[in-house]
N, C-alpha and C positions, 0 to 999 in steps of 0.2 A: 504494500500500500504506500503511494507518495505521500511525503510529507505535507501537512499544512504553511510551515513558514518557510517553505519557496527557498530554503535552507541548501545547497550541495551536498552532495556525499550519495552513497549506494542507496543511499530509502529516497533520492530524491526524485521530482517528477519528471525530470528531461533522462533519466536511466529507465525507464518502464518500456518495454519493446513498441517498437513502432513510433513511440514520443518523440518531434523533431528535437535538435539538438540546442540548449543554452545558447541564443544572441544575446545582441546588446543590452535589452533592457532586462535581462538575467543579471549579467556581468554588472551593470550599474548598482542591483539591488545586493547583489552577492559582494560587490564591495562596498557599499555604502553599511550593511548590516557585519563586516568584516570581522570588528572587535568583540561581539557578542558572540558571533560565531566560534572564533578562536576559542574562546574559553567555553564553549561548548565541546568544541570539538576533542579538547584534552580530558572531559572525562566520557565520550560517547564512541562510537565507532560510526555510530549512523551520518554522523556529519563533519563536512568538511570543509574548510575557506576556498575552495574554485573549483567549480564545476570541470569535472575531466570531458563530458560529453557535449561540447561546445561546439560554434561556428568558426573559432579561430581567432583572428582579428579585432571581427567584431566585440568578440564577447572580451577578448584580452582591453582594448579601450574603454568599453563599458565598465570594466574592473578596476581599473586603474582610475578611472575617471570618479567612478564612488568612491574610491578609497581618497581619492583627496579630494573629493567633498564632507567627507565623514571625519577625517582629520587633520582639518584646517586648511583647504585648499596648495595653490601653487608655494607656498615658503616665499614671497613676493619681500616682505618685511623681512626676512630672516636675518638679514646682514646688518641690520638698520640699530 
């Protein structure tokens, strides 16, 4: 059975046969929800931080792309 929180890993619902594969706004949600995931994922097996069964590209930008939305965008101040 797929997961409800759209979570990665082997229970999730882009692995269920015939399911097309994780795009972008997969990738977006799967990194934007990243750091809950993580410490999810260190005591579960069911879930994972990126979805293996993906689009590629798409879904590696959508990833990346959450992930720095979710913690703190581009470092733009960083030097400042």
């Amino acid at each position: 059975m797929p997961n409800f929180l759209a979570v990665a890993g082997p229970g999730s619902q882009y692995s269920v046969a015939g399911a097309p594969p994780a795009g972008f706004w997969a990738g977006l949600w799967h990194g934007f929800i990243v750091g809950f995931t993580f410490l999810v994922s260190l005591v579960t097996t069911d879930v994972r931080i990126y979805e293996a069964h993906n689009t590629g590209r798409w879904y590696d930008f959508g990833f990346l792309l959450g992930v720095g939305l979710a913690w703190g965008g581009s470092g733009y101040k960083a030097g400042a």
